[in-house]
N, C-alpha and C positions, 0 to 999 in steps of 0.2 A: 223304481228298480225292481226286479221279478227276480224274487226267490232263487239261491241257490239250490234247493231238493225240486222246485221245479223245473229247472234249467236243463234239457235235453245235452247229453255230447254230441248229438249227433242232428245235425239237420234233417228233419222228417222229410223224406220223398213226397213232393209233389201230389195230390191229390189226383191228378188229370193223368199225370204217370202212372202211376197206383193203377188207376182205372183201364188204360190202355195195357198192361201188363195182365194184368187180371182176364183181363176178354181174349188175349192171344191164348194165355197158359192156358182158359178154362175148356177153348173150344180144341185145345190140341190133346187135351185128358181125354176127353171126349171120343176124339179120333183114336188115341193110343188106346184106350180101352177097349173099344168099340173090335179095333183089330186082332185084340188078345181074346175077344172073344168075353168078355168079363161083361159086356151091357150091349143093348138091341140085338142081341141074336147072329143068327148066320148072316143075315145081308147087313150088318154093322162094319164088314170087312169093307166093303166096297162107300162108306162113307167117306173119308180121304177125297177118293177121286173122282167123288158124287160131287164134293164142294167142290172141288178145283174147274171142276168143270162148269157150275151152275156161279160161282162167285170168284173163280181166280182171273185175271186179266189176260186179256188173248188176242196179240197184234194184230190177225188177222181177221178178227171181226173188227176190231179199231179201225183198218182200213176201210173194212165193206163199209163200216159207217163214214169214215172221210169220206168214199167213193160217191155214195148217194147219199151225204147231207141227211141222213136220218137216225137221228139218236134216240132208241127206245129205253126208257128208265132199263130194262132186264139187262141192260148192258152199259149202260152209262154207271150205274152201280158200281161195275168193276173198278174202277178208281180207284174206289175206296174201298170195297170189301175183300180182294185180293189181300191188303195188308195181314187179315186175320186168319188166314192158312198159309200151312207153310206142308212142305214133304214129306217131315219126320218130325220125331220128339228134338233131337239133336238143333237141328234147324229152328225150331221154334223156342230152343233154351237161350241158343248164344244171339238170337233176336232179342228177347225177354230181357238176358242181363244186360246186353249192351242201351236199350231202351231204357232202363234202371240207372243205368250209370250217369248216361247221358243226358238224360232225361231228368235226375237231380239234380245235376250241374248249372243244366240251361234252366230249368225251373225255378232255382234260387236267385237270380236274377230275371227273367222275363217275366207276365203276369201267367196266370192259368190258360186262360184263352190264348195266350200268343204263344205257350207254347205245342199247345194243342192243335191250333193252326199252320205251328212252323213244319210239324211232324206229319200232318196229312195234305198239305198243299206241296209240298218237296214229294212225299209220295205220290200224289197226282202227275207232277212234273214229273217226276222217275220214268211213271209209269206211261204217258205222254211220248216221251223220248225214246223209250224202247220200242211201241209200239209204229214210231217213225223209221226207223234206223235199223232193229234189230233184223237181222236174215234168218233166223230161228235159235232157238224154236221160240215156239208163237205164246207160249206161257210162261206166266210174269205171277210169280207168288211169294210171300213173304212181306217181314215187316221192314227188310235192310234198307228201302230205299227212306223211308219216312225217320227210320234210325240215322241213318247218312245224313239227311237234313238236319236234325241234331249236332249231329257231327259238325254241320257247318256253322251251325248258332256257337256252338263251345268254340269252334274256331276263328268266329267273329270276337267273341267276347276277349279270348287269349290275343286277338291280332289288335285291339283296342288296347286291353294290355299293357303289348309291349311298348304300341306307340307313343302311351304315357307316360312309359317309364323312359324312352327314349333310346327303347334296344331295337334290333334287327326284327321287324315284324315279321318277316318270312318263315321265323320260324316257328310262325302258328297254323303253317303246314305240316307240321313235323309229322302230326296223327295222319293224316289223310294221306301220306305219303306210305308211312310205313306202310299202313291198311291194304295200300294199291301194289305194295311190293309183295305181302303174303298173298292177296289175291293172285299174282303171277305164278309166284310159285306153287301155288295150288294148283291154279291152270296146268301147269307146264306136268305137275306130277300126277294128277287124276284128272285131268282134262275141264276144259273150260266152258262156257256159252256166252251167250250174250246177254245175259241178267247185269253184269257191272255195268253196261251202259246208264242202267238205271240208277244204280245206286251211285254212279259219280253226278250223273243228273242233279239226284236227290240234294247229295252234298251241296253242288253249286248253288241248283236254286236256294236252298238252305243259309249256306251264306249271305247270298246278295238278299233275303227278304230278311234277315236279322237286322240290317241296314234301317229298315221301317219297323219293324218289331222291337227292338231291344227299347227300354227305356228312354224316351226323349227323341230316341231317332227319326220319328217323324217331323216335329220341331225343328229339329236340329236342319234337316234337308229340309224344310220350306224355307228358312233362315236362309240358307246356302240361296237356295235358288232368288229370293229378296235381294239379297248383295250382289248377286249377279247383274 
C-alpha cells in the first residue's frame, strides 16, 4: 500500500497531454511576443502569418492534391502541423485548457499512445473533411478539431458508462450538444465559417475510434465479430 504523504489528490495530467499543451502554449508566446515586438525584431510581426501560411491547412491545395494524385511532404505535413497555430493568444488558450481537461479525463483511462493517437488522427480527419466539404475559406488552423476527438473519447467513455449503469446513454451527448449550441450562437452573433465542420468531424471520428482505443476494445470487437 503507498504512503499517505505520498498520495497525490490530484491525478497528475497525462504526460503526452503535458507535451501537446506545451508545444501549442510555447509556439503561440513566440507569436505573441514576436508581435509586441519584444523578440526577432520588426519582421517578427509577420510571423503568425508566415506559419499559417507555410504550416496551417489549406482546402484548396488539398484539392490540387486530390486533383492530381500528388502529395508533396510540404503539404502532406499540414495534417498535422496546422494543429500547433492558432490566430490569437485567446484562440490558442481555450485550445490549451480544453486539451488539459480533456485530455486528463481521456488520459486516465486510455494508455499514452492511444491517446496521443485519438487527438491527432480525429485531427487529421477534421482536417480531411473540411478540406472535402468546406466552401471557404480555405484555412484550417488550430487545435479544436484533435480537442473534439477528445471530446468524443470522454463521450465514449460517459456513453459506456451509462450503459453499465443501465441509464439513458444519450445522455453522453450532452457535452457535444451544448458545445454545438454556443458555437451557434457565436455564429449568429459575430459571424460564422466553416471551421465546425472540422471539429464535429474530429469529435465523430473521435468517438467511433475510442471503439478500438479504449482498453480491451479491440478484443472486445474481434470477440463480437467470432460469435457472429
Amino acid at each position: 500500500m503507498s504512503s499517505p504523504q505520498t498520495d497525490s489528490p490530484v491525478n497528475p495530467i497525462p504526460p503526452v497531454v503535458v507535451a501537446l499543451f506545451l508545444a501549442i502554449i510555447v509556439i503561440e508566446a513566440v507569436f505573441s511576443l514576436g508581435t509586441r515586438g519584444m523578440i526577432g525584431g520588426p519582421e517578427a510581426v509577420g510571423w503568425r502569418q508566415g506559419a499559417i501560411q507555410d504550416y496551417g491547412f489549406n482546402a484548396e491545395i488539398f484539392g490540387w492534391m486530390l486533383q492530381n494524385g500528388v502529395w508533396p511532404l510540404e503539404h502532406v505535413k499540414r495534417f498535422v502541423t496546422y494543429v500547433f497555430v492558432h490566430g490569437s493568444f485567446t484562440h490558442a488558450l481555450f485550445a490549451g485548457v480544453m486539451l488539459l481537461a480533456l485530455g486528463k479525463f481521456v488520459g486516465e483511462v486510455f494508455s499514452q499512445w492511444a491517446t496521443l493517437l485519438l487527438f491527432m488522427t480525429s485531427a487529421i480527419a477534421g482536417a480531411a473533411v473540411f478540406g472535402l466539404v468546406a466552401p471557404e475559406p480555405p484555412w484550417l488552423i488550430g487545435a479544436f478539431p484533435g480537442v473534439y476527438g477528445l471530446i468524443g473519447g470522454f463521450t465514449y467513455l460517459l456513453w459506456l458508462r451509462l450503459g453499465q449503469m443501465g441509464e439513458n446513454q444519450a445522455r453522453a451527448f450532452s457535452l457535444i450538444g451544448i458545445l454545438m449550441v454556443l458555437q451557434l450562437i457565436f455564429g449568429l452573433l459575430f459571424g460564422s465559417n466553416s471551421t465546425w465542420l472540422a471539429d464535429v468531424s474530429g469529435f465523430g471520428f473521435g468517438f467511433l475510434l475510442s471503439f478500438f482505443l479504449a482498453p480491451g476494445g479491440w478484443a472486445k470487437i474481434r470477440a463480437r465479430i467470432r460469435h457472429r
